[in-house]
C-alpha positions as CSV (number, residue, x, y, z in Angstrom):
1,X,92.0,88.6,130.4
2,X,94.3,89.9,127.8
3,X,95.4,93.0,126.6
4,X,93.3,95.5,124.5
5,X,94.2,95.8,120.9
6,X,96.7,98.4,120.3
7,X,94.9,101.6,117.9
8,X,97.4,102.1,114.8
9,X,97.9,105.8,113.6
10,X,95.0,105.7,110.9
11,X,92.8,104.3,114.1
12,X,93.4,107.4,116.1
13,X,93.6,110.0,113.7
14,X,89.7,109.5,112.8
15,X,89.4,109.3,116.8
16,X,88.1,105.4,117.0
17,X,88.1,104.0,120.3
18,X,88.5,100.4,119.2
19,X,90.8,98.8,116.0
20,X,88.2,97.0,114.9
21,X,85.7,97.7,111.9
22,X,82.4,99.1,112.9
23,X,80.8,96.4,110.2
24,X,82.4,93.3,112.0
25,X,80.0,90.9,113.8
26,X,80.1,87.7,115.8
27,X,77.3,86.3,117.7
28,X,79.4,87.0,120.6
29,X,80.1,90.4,119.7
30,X,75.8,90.9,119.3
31,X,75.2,90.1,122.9
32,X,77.7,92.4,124.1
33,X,76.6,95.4,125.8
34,X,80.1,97.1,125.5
35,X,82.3,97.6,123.0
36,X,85.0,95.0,121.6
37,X,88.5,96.5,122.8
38,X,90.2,92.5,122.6
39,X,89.6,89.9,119.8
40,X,87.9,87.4,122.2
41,X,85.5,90.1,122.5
42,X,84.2,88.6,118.8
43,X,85.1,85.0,119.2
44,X,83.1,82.3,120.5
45,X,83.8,78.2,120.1
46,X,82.1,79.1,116.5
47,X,85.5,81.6,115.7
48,X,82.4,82.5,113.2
49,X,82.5,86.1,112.2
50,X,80.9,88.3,109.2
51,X,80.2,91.6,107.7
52,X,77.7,93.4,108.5
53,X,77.8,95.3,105.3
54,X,78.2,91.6,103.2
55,X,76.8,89.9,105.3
56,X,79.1,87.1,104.8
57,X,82.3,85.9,106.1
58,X,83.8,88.3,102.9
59,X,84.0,91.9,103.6
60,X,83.6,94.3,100.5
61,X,87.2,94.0,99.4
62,X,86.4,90.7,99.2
63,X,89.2,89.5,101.8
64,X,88.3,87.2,104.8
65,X,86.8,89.2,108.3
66,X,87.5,88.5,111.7
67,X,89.3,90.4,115.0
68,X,92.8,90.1,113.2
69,X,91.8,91.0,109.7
70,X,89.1,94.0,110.4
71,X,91.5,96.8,111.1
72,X,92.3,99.9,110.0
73,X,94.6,99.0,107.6
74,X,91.9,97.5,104.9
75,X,90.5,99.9,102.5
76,X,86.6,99.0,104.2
77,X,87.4,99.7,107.3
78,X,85.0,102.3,109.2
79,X,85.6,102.9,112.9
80,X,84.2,102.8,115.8
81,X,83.5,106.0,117.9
């Protein structure tokens, strides 16, 4: 198992408890009962991911989503609390 993502100052200021985007989804991610603190934690063989909000593999900024994209630095991003 790897390590948990690191939060990044935005992250912890609004208290999140994961760096990921509250609006990404995986398949994966959907059968989970806990929350996603590692990017494996959204990908499957598939690597397929999408917005919950776009629904599609575009988030509303219109940039690609997935584990290393969805963070706090993207001007969609909501947290996790």
């Amino acid at each position: 198992m790897s390590n948990p993502a690191p939060l990044d100052d935005r992250a912890t200021e609004v208290g999140a408890i994961t760096p990921y985007c509250a609006s990404l989804a995986s398949k994966k991610y959907l059968l989970r009962s806990k929350v996603a603190l590692e990017d494996s934690d959204y990908l499957d063989a598939s690597c397929h991911c999408w917005c919950q909000k776009t629904r599609s593999a575009l988030g509303p900024d219109r940039d690609v989503v997935g584990p290393a994209d969805c963070r706090s630095d993207r001007t969609c991003w909501e947290p996790i609390r």
